[in-house]
FINUGU-842029 format. One record per residue (C-alpha): residue number from 1; z, x, y. Coordinates in steps of 0.25 Angstrom, whole numbers, padded with zeros to 4 digits. Each point is the difference from the previous one (the first is absolute). Last residue first. Layout:
BEGIN
PT   i    pz    px    py
PT NUM     Z     X     Y
...
//
This chain:
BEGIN
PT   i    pz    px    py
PT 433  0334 -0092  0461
PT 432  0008 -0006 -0011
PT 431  0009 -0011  0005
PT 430  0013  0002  0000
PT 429  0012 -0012 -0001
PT 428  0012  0002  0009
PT 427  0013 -0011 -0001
PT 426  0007 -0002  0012
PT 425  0012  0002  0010
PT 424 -0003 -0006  0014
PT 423  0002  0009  0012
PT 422 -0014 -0002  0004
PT 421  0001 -0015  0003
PT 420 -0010 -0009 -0006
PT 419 -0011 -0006  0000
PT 418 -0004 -0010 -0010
PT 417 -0010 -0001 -0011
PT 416  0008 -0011 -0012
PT 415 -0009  0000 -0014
PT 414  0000 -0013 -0007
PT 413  0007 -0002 -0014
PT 412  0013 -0007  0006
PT 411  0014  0000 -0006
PT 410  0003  0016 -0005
PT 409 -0006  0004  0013
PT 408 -0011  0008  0004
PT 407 -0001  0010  0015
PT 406 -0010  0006  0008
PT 405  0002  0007  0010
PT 404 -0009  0006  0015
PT 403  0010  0009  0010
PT 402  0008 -0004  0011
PT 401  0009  0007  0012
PT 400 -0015  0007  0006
PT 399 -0008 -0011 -0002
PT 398 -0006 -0004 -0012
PT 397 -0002  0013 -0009
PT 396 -0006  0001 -0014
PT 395  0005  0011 -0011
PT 394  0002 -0012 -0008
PT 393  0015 -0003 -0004
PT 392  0002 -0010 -0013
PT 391  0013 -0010 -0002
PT 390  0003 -0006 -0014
PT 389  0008 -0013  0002
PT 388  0009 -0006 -0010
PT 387  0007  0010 -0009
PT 386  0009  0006  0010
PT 385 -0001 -0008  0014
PT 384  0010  0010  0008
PT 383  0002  0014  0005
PT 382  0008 -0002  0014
PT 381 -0004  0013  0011
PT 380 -0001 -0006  0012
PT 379 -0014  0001 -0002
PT 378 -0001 -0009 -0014
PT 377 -0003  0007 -0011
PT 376 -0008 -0006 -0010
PT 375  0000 -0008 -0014
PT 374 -0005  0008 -0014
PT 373 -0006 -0013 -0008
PT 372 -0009  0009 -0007
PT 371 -0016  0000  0001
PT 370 -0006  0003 -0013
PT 369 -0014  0003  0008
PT 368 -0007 -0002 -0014
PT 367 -0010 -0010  0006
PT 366  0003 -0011 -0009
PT 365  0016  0002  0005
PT 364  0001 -0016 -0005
PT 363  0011 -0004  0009
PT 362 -0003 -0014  0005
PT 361  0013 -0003  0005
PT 360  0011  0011 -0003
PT 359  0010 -0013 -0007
PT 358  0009  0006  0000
PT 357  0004  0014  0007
PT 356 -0008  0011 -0003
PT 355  0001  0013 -0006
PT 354  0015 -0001 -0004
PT 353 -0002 -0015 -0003
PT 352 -0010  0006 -0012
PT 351 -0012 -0007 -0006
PT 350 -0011  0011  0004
PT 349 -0010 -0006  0010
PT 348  0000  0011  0010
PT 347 -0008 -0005  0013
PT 346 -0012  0004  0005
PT 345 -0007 -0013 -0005
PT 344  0011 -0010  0002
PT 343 -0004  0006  0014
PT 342 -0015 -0004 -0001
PT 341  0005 -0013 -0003
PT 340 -0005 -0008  0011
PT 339 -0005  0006  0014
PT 338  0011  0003  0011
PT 337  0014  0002  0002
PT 336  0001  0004  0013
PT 335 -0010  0003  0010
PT 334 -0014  0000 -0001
PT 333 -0011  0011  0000
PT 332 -0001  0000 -0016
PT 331 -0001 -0017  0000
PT 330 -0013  0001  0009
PT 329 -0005  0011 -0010
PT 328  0001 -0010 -0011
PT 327  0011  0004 -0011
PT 326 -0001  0001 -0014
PT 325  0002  0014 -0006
PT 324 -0010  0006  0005
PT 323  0005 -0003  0014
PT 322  0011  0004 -0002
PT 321 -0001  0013 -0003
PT 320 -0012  0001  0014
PT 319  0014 -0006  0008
PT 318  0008  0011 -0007
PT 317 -0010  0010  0004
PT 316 -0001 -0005  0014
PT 315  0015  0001  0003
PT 314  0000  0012 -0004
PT 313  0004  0008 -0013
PT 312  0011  0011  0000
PT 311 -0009  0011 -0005
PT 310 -0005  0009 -0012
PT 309 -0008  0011 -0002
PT 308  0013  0010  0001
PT 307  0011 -0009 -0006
PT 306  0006 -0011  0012
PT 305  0009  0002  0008
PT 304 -0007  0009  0012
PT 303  0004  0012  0006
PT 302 -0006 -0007  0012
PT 301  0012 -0012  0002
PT 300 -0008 -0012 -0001
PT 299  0009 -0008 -0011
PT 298  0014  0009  0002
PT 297 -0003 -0008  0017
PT 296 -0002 -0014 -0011
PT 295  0015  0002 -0005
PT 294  0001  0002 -0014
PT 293  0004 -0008 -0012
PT 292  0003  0010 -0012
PT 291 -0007 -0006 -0012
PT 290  0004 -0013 -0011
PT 289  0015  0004 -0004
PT 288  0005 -0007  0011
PT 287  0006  0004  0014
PT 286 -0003  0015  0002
PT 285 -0003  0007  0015
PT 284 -0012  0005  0007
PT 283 -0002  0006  0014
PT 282 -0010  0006  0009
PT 281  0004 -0001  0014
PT 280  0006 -0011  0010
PT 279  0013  0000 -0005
PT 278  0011 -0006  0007
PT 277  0003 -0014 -0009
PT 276 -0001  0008 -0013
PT 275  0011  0008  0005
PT 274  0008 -0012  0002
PT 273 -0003 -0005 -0014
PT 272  0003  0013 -0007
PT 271 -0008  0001 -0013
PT 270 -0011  0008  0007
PT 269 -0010  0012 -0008
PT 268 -0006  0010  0007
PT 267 -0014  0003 -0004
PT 266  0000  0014 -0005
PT 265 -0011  0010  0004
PT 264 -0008  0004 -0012
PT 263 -0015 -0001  0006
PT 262  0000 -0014 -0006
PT 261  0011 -0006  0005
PT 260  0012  0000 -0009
PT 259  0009 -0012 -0005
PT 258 -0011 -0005 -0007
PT 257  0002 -0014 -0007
PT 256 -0013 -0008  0003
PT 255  0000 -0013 -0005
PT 254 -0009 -0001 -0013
PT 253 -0012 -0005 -0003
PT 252 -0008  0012  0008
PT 251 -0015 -0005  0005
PT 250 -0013  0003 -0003
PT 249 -0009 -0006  0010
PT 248 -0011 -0012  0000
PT 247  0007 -0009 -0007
PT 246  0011  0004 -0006
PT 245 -0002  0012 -0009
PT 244  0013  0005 -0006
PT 243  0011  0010  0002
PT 242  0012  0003 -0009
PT 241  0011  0009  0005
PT 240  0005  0013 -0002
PT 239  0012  0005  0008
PT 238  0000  0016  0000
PT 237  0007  0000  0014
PT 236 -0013  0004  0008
PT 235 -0009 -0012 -0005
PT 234 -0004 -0001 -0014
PT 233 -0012 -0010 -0003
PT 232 -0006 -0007 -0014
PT 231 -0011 -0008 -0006
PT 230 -0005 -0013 -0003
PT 229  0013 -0002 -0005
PT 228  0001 -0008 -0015
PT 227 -0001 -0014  0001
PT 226  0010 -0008 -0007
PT 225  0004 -0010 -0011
PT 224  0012 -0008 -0008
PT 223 -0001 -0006 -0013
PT 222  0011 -0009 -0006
PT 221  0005  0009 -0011
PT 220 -0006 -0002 -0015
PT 219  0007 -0002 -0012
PT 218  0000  0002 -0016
PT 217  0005 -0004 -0012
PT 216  0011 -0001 -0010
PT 215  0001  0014 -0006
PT 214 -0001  0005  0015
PT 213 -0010  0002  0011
PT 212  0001  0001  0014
PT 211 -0013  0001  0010
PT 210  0002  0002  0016
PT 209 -0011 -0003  0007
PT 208 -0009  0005  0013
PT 207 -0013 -0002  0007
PT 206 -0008  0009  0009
PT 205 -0008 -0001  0012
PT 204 -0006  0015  0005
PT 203  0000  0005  0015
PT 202  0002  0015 -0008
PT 201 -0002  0001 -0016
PT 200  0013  0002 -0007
PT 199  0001  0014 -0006
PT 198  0015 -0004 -0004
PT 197  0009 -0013 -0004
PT 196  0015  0003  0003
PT 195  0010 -0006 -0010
PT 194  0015 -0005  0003
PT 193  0011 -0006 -0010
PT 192  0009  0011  0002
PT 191  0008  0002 -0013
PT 190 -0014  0003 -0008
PT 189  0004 -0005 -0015
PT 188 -0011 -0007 -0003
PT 187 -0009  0011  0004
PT 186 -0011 -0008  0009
PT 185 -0013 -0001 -0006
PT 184 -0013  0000  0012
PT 183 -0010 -0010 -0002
PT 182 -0015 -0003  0003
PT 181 -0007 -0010 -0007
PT 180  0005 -0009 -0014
PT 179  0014  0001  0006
PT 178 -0004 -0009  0010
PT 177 -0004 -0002  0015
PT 176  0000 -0013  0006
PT 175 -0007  0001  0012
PT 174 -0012  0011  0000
PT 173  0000  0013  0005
PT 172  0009  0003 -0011
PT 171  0018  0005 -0004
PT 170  0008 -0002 -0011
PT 169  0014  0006  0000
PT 168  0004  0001 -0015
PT 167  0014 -0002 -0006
PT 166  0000  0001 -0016
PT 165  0009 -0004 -0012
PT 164  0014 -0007  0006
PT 163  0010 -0002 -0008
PT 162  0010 -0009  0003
PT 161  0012  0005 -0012
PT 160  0007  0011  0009
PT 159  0003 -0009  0011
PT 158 -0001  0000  0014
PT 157 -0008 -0010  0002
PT 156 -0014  0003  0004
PT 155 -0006 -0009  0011
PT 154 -0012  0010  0005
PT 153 -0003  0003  0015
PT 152 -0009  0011  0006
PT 151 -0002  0008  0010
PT 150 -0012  0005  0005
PT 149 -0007  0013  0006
PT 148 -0015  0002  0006
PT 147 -0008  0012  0000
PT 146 -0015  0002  0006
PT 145 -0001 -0003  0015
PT 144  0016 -0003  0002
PT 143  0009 -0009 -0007
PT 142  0015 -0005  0000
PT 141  0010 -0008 -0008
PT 140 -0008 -0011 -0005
PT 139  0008 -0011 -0009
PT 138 -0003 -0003 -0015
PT 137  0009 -0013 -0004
PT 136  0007 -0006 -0011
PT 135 -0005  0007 -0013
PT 134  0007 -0011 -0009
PT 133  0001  0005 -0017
PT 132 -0002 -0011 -0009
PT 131  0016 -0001 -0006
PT 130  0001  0009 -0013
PT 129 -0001 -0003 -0013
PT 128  0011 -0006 -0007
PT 127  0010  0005 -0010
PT 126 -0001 -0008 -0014
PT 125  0008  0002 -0013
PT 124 -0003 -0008 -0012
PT 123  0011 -0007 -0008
PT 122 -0005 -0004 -0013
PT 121  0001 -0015 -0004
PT 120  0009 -0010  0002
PT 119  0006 -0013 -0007
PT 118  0005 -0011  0006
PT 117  0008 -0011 -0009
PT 116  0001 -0009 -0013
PT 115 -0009 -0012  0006
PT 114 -0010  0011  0005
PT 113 -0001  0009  0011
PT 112 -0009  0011  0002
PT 111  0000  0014  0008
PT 110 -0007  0011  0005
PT 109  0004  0012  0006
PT 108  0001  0007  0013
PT 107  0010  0009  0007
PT 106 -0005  0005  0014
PT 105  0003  0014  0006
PT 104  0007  0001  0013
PT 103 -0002  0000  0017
PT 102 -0013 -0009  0002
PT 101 -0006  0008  0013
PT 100 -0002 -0004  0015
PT  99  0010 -0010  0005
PT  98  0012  0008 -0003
PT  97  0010 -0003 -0011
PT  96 -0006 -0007 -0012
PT  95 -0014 -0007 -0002
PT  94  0000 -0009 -0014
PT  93 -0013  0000 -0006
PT  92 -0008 -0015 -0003
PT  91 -0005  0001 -0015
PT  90 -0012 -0006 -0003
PT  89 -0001 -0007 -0013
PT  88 -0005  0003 -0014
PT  87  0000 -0008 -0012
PT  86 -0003  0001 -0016
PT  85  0003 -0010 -0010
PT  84  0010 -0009 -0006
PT  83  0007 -0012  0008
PT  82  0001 -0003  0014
PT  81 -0003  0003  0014
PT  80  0001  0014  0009
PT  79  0014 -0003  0006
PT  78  0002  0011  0009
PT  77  0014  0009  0000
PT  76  0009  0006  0012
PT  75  0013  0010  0000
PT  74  0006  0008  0010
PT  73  0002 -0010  0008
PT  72  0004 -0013 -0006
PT  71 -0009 -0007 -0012
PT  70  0003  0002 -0015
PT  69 -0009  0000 -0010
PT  68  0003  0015 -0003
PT  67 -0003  0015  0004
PT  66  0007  0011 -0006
PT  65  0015  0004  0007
PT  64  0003  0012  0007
PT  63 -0011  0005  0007
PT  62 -0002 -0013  0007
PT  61 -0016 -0002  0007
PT  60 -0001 -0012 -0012
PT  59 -0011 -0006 -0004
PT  58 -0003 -0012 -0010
PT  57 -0012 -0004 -0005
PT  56 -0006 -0012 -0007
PT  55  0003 -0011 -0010
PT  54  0004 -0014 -0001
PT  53  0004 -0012 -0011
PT  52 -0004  0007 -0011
PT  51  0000 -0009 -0010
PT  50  0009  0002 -0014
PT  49 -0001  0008 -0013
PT  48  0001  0014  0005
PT  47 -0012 -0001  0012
PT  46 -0006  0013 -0004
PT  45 -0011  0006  0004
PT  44  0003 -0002  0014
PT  43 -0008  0011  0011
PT  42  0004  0008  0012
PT  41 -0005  0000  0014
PT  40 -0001  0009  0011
PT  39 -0007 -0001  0015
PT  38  0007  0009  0010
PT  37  0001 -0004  0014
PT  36  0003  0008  0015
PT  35 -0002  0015 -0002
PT  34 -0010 -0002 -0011
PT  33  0000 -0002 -0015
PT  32 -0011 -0005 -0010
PT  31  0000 -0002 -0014
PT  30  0015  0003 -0002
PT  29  0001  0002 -0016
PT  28  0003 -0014 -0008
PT  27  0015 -0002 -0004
PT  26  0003 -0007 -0013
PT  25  0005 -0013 -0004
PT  24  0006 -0006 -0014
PT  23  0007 -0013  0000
PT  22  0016 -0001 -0002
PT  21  0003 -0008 -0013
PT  20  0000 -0014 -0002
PT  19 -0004  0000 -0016
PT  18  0014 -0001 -0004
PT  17  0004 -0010  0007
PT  16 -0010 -0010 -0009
PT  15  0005  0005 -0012
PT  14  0015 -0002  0004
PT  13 -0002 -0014  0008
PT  12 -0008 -0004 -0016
PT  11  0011  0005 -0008
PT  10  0010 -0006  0008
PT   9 -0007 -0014 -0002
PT   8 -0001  0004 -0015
PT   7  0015  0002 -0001
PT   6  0003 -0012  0007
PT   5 -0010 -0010 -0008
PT   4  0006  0007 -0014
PT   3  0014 -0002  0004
PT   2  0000 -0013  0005
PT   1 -0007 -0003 -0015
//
């Protein structure tokens, strides 16, 4: 009677073993994929005979070894609830090696686990997208009346697996240009990252982006906008410079660089301090990259600085300038630094501490003057105060040692008239006659 109770029980444990088998799962296609996630699934139609206790995807970025329910660092898996059925979840990709791409395929498959073990599905294969493309920054290199040049900036690693689709300079009237309006395609594999915008039309605001595109997206620069030159001079060296409307004269908006008069003769040019000290004649010399600073006797010499039809300006017309840009006639005729911003007005606004020192005070340059920060020259022959103070000549007289200035600094946006001795070294600005 044991016997027969013993044999049935085993009978019973070995039925009921026998239906605990491993379930059945497979591997759904890859529904969506991009440089960052995939979504993926799979599906149990089999639970072999007991519940299925968990189910979802593992992954794997190991070459060597397909993916499991294991956790370390090569391989991860979700948990996507319980039982038969379809599920999906999102996968979280794995980044490799440097910052900006994802450096191997991905291993995926599905799995189930029941009361006899883990089964898997197919193995699928996965390499990401790449990374949204970064066009960092459009800079302005030069521009005249009709043509301007960037640079540009995109963050492309240096692999052969970021792609990147289409480069475009995007340039409007308006803010904000976009690809939709005007745009110019840059060969992706250009090894200077440079492009010149022709035919522009003079004294005209413009605005300009960068555009990048790749399988992943797309993205714009910050903007950055000028105003192409009203027009244009050449002195005797072959110098071009910009020139612009300002008040009630067109002026140059450059500092005059000429190392010639205008009839030819050479302007003599004085590095030596001590020689500087002696002379009492025409005389230039070289500090900064912003103009030659010359001595006021090189400012009224008769064979003339400036172009033919153009002139050092007086003392009047730079009072009459700045008057239109702000100033009362009572502030014009005063000494010092005198009126409100009208400097900040004058001066070049462009973010760079080799132009200006910080903070350039109430630098706006709305009157296209583009002043530099180009210092001076004292009379016993020191050059100093680079990037902090701009210092003009008129072709004005105060007594027979002196002569009329004006001057800006990097940390007040006034405009200083002084007197001062002949022998200084300054910047020149014309005026067209």
């Amino acid at each position: 009677m044991k016997t027969n109770i013993f044999f049935i029980c085993f009978l019973f444990l070995t039925l009921s073993c026998s239906k605990e088998k491993l379930p059945t799962v497979t591997t759904n296609p890859i529904s969506v994929f991009t440089w960052d996630y995939a979504v993926a699934g799979g599906e149990v139609t089999d639970d072999g005979g007991s519940h299925i206790t968990s189910r979802g995807l593992c992954v794997t970025i190991n070459r060597i070894y397909l993916p499991t329910v294991i956790n370390n660092g090569d391989n991860w898996f979700t948990i996507d609830g319980s039982g038969l059925g379809i599920f999906s979840d999102t996968i979280k990709l794995k980044w490799g090696g440097a910052s900006h791409y994802i450096s191997q395929n991905h291993y995926i498959r599905a799995y189930a686990t029941n009361k006899a073990g883990t089964a898997y599905g197919e193995v699928l294969t996965l390499f990401p997208k790449s990374k949204p493309p970064t066009f960092n920054s459009v800079s302005l290199v030069s521009f005249t009346t009709t043509t301007a040049t960037v640079s540009f900036t995109i963050s492309v690693p240096t692999v052969d697996y970021f792609h990147i689709d289409e480069v475009d300079i995007c340039i409007s009237n308006n803010p904000n240009p976009t690809i939709e309006g005007s745009h110019f395609l840059i060969p992706i594999d250009q090894h200077e990252n440079k492009y010149t915008f022709k035919d522009l039309t003079p004294n005209t605001t413009y605005y300009i982006r960068g555009y990048v595109k790749n399988e992943s997206g797309f993205a714009y620069s910050p903007e950055i906008s000028f105003t192409s030159w009203e027009g244009e001079l050449t002195d005797i060296d072959g110098t071009i410079y910009p020139i612009k409307t300002i008040g009630s004269k067109v002026w140059m908006t450059k500092n005059l660089t000429t190392s010639k008069f205008n009839d030819g003769t050479i302007v003599p040019n004085i590095q030596d301090n001590l020689e500087w000290i002696s002379t009492t004649t025409s005389a230039s010399c070289t500090y900064t990259p912003f103009g030659k600073l010359y001595n006021f006797y090189a400012v009224v010499d008769n064979r003339n600085l400036c172009p033919s039809g153009w002139h050092v300006p007086t003392d009047t017309e730079w009072k009459a300038m700045e008057i239109s840009l702000g100033m009362i006639q009572a502030q014009a005729d005063a000494t010092g630094f005198r009126g409100t911003d009208e400097g900040g007005k004058l001066k070049n606004s462009i973010l760079d501490i080799d132009v200006w020192k910080v903070p350039n005070t109430g630098a706006t340059n709305s009157s296209g003057f583009s002043a530099p920060g180009g210092g001076f020259r004292y009379d016993n022959g020191i050059m100093t105060n680079s990037t902090m103070t701009a210092n003009y000549w008129t072709n004005s007289e105060f007594d027979a040692t002196s002569a009329w200035s004006r001057s800006l600094s990097y940390n007040n946006s006034q405009i200083s008239r002084l007197s001062i001795n002949k022998k200084y070294g300054f910047s020149v600005r014309c005026v067209k006659d």
